[in-house]
PLY file of the C-alpha trace (Angstrom):
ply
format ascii 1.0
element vertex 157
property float x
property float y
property float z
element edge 156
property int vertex1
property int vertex2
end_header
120.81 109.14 97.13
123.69 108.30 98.24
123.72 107.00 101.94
125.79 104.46 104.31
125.26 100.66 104.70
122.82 99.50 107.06
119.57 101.06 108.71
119.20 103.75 105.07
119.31 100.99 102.96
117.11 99.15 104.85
114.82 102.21 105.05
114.80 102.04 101.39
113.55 98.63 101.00
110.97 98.94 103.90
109.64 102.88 101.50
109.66 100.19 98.87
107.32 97.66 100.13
104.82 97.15 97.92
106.81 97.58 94.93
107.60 94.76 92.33
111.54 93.39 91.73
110.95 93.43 87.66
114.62 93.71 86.13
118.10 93.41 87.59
121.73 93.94 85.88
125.25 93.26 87.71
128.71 93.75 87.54
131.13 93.08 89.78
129.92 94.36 93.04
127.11 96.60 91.23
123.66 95.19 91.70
121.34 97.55 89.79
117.26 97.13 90.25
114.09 98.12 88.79
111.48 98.52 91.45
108.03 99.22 89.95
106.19 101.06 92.76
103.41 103.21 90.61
101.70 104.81 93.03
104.70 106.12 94.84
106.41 107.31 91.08
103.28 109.22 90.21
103.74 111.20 93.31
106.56 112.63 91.17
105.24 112.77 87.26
101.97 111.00 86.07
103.45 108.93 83.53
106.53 107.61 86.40
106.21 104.11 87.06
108.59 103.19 89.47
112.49 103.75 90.50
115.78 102.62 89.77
117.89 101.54 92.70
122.05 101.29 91.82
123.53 99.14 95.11
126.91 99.21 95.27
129.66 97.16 97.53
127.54 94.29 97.00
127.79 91.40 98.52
126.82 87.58 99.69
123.58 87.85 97.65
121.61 84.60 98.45
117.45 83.91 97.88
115.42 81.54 100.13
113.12 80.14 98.63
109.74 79.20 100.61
108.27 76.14 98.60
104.45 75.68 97.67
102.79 73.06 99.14
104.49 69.99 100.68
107.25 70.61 99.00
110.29 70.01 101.16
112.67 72.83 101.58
114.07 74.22 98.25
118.46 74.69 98.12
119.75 78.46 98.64
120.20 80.22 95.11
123.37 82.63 95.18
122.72 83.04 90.87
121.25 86.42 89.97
119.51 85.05 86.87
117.72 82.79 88.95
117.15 84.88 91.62
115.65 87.34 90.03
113.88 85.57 86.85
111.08 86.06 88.30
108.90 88.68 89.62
109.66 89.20 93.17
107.41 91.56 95.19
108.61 93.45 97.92
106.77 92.72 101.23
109.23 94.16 103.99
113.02 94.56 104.85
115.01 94.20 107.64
118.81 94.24 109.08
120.13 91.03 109.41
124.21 90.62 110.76
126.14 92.79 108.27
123.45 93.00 105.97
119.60 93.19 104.72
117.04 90.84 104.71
114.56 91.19 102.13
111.25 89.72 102.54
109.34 88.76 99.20
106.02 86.83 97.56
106.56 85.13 94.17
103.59 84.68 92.37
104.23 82.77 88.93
103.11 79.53 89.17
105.67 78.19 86.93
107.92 78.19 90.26
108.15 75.42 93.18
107.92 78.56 95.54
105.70 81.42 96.57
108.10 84.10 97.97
111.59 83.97 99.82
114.17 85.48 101.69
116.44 88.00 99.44
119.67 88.74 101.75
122.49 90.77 100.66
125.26 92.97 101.91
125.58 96.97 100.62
127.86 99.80 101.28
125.59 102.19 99.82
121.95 103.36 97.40
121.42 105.54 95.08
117.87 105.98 93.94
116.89 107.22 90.78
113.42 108.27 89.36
111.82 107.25 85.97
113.33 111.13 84.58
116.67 109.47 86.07
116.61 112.18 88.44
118.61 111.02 91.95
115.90 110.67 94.64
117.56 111.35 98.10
115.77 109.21 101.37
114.28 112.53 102.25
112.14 112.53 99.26
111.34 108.64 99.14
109.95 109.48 102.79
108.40 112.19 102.02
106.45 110.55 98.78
105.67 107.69 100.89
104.46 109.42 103.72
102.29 112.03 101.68
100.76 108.84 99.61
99.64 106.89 103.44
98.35 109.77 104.76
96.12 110.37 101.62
95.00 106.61 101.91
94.28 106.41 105.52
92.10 109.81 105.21
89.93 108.11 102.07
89.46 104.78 104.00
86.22 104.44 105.04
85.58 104.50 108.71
0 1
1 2
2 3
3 4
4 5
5 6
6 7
7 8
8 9
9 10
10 11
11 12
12 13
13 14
14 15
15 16
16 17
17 18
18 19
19 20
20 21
21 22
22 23
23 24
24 25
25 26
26 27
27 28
28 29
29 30
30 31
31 32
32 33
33 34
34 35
35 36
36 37
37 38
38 39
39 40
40 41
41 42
42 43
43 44
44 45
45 46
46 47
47 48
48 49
49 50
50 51
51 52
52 53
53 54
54 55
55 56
56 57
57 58
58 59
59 60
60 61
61 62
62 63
63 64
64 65
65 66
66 67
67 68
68 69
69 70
70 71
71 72
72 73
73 74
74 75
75 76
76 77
77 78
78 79
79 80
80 81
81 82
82 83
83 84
84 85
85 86
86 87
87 88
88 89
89 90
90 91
91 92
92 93
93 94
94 95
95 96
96 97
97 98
98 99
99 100
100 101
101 102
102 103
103 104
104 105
105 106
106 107
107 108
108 109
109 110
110 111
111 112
112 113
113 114
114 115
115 116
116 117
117 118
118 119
119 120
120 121
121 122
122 123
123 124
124 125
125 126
126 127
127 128
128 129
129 130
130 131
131 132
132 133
133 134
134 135
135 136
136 137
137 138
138 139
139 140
140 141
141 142
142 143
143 144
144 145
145 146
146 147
147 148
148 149
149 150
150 151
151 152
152 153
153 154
154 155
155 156
């Protein structure tokens, strides 16, 4: 994939949802990510287990953090390492100014927080499947949209 800033790369996020942050690598203005998202990779090849996202023109990448208990608020981390050291799991995405708002739970208890606000800037996505295979935002709707429609007709009513 290869689309523009703003409402596709939120898109992308918000197909991503339910997927798990598990990896990251950067350079320069490169952020690339591993999203783990099996149900949504198998919809491609059985043994898929999630996607590769390659953001480039990054920018202003900050995290959150929303601290357990009484802890009082927690400072802004702008360090990938720590950002993304742990797990983060994707629960929704959103445009915010100039850029993305990531919304996410963090579930290690080895952490003063449970989840956070991932916000970054992008000039564009390219999604890649577990063959490396470029996914366009076509076929990450279509996947997603062919897996919800399965799940709402198997849901007991």
């Amino acid at each position: 994939m290869d689309e523009s800033r703003g409402a596709k790369i939120v898109e992308v996020f918000e197909i991503l949802h339910d997927g798990r942050i598990t990896r990251f690598e950067a350079q320069g203005e490169v952020l690339v990510l591993r999203v783990e998202i099996q149900y949504l990779a198998q919809r491609i090849a059985a043994t898929h287990r999630g996607f590769t996202l390659r953001l480039s023109g990054v920018k202003d990448v900050s995290f959150e953090p929303w601290p357990n208990g009484a802890l009082r608020a927690l400072p802004v981390m702008t360090d990938y390492q720590a950002i993304f050291e742990p797990t983060l799991d994707i629960l929704g995405a959103e445009a915010a100014g100039e850029g993305l708002r990531i919304t996410c739970n963090q579930a290690a208890p080895a952490y003063p927080y449970c989840g956070g606000e991932l916000r970054l800037r992008a000039e564009r996505v390219e999604v890649f499947d577990d063959a490396s295979a470029e996914c366009s935002l076509e076929v990450l709707r279509d996947l997603a949209a062919g897996y919800w429609d399965e799940w709402s007709k198997a849901r007991p009513k």
